[in-house]
MMTF fields as JSON, N, C-alpha, C and O atoms, coordinates in Angstrom:
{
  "mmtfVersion": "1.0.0",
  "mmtfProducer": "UNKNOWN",
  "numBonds": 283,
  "numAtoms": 284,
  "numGroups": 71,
  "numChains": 1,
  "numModels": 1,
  "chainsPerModel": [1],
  "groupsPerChain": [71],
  "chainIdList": ["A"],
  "bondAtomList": [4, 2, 8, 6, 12, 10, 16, 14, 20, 18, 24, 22, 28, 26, 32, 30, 36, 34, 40, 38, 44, 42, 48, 46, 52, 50, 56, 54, 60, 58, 64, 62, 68, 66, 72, 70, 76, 74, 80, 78, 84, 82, 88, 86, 92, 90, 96, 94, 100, 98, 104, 102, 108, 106, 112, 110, 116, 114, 120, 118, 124, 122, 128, 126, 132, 130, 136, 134, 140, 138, 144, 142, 148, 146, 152, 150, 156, 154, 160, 158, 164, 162, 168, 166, 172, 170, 176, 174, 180, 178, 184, 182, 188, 186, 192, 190, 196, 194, 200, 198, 204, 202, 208, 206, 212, 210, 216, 214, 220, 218, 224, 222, 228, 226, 232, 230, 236, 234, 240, 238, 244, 242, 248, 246, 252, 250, 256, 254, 260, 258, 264, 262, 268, 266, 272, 270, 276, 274, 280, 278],
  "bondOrderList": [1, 1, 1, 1, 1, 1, 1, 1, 1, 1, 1, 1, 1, 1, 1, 1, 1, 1, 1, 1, 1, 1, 1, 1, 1, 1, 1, 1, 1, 1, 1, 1, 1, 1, 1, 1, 1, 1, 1, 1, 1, 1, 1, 1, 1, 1, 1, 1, 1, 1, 1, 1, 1, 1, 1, 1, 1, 1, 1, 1, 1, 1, 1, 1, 1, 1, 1, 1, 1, 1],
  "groupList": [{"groupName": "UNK", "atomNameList": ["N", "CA", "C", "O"], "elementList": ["N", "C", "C", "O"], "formalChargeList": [0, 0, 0, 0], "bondAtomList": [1, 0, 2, 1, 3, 2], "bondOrderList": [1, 1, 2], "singleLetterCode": "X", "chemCompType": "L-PEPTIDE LINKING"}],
  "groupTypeList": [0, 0, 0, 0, 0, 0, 0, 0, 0, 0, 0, 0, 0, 0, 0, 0, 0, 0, 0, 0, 0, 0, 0, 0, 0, 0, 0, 0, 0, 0, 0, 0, 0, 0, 0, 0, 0, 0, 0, 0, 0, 0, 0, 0, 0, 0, 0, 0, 0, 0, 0, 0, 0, 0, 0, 0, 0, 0, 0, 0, 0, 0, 0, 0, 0, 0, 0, 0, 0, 0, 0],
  "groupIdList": [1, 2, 3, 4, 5, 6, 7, 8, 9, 10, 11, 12, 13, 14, 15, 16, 17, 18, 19, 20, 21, 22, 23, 24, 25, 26, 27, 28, 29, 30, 31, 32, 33, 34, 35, 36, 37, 38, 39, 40, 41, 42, 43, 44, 45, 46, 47, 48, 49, 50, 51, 52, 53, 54, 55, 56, 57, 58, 59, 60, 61, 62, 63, 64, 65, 66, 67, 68, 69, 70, 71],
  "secStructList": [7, 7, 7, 7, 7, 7, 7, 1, 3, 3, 3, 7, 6, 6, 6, 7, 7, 3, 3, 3, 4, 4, 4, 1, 7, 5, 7, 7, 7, 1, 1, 7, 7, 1, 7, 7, 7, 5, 7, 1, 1, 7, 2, 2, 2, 2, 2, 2, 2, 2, 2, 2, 2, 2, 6, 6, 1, 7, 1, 2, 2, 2, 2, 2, 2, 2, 2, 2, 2, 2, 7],
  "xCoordList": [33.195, 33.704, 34.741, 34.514, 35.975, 36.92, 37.077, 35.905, 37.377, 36.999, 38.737, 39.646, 38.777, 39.579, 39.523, 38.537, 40.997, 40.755, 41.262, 42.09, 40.555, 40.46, 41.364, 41.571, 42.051, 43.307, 42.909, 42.343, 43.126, 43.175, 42.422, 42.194, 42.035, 41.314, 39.504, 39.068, 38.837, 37.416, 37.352, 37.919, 36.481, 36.145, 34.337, 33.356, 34.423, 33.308, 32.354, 32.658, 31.249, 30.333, 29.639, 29.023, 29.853, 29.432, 30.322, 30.029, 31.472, 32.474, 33.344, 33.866, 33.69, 33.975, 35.485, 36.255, 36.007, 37.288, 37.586, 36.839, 39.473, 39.391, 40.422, 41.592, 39.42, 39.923, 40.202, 39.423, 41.256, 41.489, 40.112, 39.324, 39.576, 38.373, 38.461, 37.531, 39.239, 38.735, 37.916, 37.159, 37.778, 37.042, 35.646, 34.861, 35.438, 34.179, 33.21, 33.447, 32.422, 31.463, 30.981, 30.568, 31.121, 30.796, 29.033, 28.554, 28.618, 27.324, 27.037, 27.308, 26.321, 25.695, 24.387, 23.605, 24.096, 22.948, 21.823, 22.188, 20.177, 19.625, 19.407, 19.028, 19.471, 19.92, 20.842, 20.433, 22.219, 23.21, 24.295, 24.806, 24.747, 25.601, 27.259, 28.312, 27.228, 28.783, 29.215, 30.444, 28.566, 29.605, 29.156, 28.063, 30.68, 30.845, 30.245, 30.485, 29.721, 29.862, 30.509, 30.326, 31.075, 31.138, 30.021, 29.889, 29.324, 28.343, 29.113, 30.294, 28.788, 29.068, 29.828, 30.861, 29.296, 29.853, 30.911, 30.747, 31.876, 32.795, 32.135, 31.223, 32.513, 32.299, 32.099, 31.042, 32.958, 33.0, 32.125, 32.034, 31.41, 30.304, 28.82, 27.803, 29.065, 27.925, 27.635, 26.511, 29.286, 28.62, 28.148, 27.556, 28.244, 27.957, 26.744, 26.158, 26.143, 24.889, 24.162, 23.473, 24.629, 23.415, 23.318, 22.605, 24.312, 24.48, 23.418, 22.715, 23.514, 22.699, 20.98, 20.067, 20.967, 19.464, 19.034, 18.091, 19.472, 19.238, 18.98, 18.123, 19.929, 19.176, 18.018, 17.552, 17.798, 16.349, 15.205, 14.029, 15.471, 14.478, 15.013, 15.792, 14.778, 14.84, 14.891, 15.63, 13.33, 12.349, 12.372, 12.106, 12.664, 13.1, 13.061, 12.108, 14.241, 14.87, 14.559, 14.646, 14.02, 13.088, 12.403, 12.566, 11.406, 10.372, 10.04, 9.097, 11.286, 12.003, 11.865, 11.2, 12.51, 13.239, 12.469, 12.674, 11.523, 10.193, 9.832, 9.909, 9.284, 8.124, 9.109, 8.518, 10.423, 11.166, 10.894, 10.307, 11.484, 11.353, 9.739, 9.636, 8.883, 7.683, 7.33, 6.338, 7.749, 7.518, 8.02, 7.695],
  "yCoordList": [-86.257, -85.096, -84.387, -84.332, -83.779, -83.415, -81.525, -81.15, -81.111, -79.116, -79.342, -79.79, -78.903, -77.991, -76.755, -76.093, -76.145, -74.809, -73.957, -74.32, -73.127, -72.183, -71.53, -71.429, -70.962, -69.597, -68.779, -69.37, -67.563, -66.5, -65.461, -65.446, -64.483, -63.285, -63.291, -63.985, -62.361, -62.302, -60.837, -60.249, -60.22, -58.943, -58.745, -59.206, -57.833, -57.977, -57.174, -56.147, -57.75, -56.995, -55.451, -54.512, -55.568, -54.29, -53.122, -52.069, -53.419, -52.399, -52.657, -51.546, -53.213, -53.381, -53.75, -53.785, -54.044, -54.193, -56.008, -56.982, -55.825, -57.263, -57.669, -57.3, -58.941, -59.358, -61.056, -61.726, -61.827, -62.69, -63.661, -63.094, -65.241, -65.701, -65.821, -65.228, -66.359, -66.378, -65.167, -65.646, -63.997, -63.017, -62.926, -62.012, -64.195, -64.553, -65.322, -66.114, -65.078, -66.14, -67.345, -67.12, -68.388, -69.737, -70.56, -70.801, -70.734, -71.146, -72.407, -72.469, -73.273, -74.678, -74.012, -73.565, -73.904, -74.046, -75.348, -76.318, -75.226, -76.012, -77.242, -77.268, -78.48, -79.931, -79.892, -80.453, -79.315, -79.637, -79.735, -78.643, -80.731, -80.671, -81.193, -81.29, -81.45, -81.407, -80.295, -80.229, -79.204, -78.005, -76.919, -76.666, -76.132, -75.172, -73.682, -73.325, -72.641, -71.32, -70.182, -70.271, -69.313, -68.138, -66.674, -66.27, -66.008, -64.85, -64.134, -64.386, -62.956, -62.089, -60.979, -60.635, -60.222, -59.28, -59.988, -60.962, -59.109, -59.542, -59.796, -59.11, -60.318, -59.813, -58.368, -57.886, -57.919, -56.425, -55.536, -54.408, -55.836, -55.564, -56.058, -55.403, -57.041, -57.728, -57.597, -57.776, -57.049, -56.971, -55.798, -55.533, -54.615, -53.035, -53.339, -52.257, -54.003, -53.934, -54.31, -53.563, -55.773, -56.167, -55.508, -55.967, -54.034, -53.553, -52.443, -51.986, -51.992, -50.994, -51.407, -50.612, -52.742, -53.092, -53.078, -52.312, -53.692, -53.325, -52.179, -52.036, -51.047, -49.831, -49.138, -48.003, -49.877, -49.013, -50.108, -49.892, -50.979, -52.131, -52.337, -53.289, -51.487, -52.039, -52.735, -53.141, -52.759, -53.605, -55.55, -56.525, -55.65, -56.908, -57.898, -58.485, -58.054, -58.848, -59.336, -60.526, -58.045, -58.256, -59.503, -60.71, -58.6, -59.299, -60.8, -61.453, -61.371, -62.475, -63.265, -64.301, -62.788, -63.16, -63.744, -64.781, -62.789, -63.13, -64.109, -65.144, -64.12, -65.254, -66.985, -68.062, -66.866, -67.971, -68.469, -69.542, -67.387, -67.883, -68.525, -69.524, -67.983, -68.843, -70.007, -70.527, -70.707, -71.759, -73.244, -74.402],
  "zCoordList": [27.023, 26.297, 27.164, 28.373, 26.623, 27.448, 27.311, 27.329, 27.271, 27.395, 26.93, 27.628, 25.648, 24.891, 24.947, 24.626, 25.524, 26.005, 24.043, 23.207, 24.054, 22.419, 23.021, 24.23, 21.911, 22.024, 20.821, 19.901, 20.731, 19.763, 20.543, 21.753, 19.5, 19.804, 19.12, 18.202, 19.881, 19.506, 19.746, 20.667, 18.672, 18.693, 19.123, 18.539, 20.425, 20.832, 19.915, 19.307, 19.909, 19.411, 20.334, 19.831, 21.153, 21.956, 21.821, 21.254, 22.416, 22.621, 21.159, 21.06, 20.299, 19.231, 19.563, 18.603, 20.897, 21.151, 20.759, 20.856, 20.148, 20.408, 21.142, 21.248, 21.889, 23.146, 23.255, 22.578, 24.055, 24.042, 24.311, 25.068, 23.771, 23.531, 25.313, 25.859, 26.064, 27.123, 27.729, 28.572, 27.661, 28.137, 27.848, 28.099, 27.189, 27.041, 27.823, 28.736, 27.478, 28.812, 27.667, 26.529, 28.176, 27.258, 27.702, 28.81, 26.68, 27.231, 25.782, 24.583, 26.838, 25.46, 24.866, 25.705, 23.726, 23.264, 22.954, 22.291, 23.613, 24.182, 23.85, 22.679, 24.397, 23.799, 22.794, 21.777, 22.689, 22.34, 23.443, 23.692, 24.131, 25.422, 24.416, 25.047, 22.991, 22.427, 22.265, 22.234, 22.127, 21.988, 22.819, 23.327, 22.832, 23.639, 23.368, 24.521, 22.848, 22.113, 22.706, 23.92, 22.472, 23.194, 22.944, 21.788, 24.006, 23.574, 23.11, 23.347, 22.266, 21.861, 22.375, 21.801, 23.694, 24.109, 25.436, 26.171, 25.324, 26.041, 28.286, 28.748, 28.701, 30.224, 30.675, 31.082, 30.577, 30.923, 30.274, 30.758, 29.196, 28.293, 29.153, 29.382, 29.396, 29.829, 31.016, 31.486, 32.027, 33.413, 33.477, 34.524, 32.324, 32.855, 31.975, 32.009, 31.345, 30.471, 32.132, 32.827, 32.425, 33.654, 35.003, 35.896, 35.182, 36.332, 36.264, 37.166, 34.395, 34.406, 33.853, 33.628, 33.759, 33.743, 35.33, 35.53, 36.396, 37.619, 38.219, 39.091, 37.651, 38.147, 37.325, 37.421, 36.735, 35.619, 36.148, 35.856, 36.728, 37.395, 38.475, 38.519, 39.781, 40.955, 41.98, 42.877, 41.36, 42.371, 41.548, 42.251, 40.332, 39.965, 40.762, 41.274, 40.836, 41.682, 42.879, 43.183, 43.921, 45.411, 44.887, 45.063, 44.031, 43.927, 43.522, 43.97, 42.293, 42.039, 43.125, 43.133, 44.115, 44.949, 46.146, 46.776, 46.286, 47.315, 46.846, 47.508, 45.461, 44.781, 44.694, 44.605, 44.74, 44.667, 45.79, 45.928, 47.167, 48.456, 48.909, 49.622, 48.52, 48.715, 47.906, 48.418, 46.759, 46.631, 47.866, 47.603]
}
């Protein structure tokens, strides 16, 4: 399979802005490896959503992080 790059615009669902499709984050949905999708909210949507789940959950991540390192 070869990666066809998409052109146009996508209107995010978060911020309601519309933005070129690359500003999207692309992900396969599970046992389908032929196609591509794009999520919904743009990056910049998604990085201030996951900056501000981190500060309402702190300790997360440590703790993640410990339990990984000990396997």
């Amino acid at each position: 399979m070869s990666f066809v790059p998409v052109q146009g615009t996508k209107a995010c669902r978060k911020c309601g802005e519309q933005k070129e499709v690359t500003e999207f984050r692309v992900f396969r949905r599970y046992g389908q490896t032929d196609r591509e999708y794009r999520r919904s909210w743009c990056m910049g949507c998604d990085r201030a959503y996951a900056r501000q789940w981190r500060e309402r959950n702190p300790g997360y991540h440590k703790e993640w992080s410990r339990r990984y390192r000990a396997m």
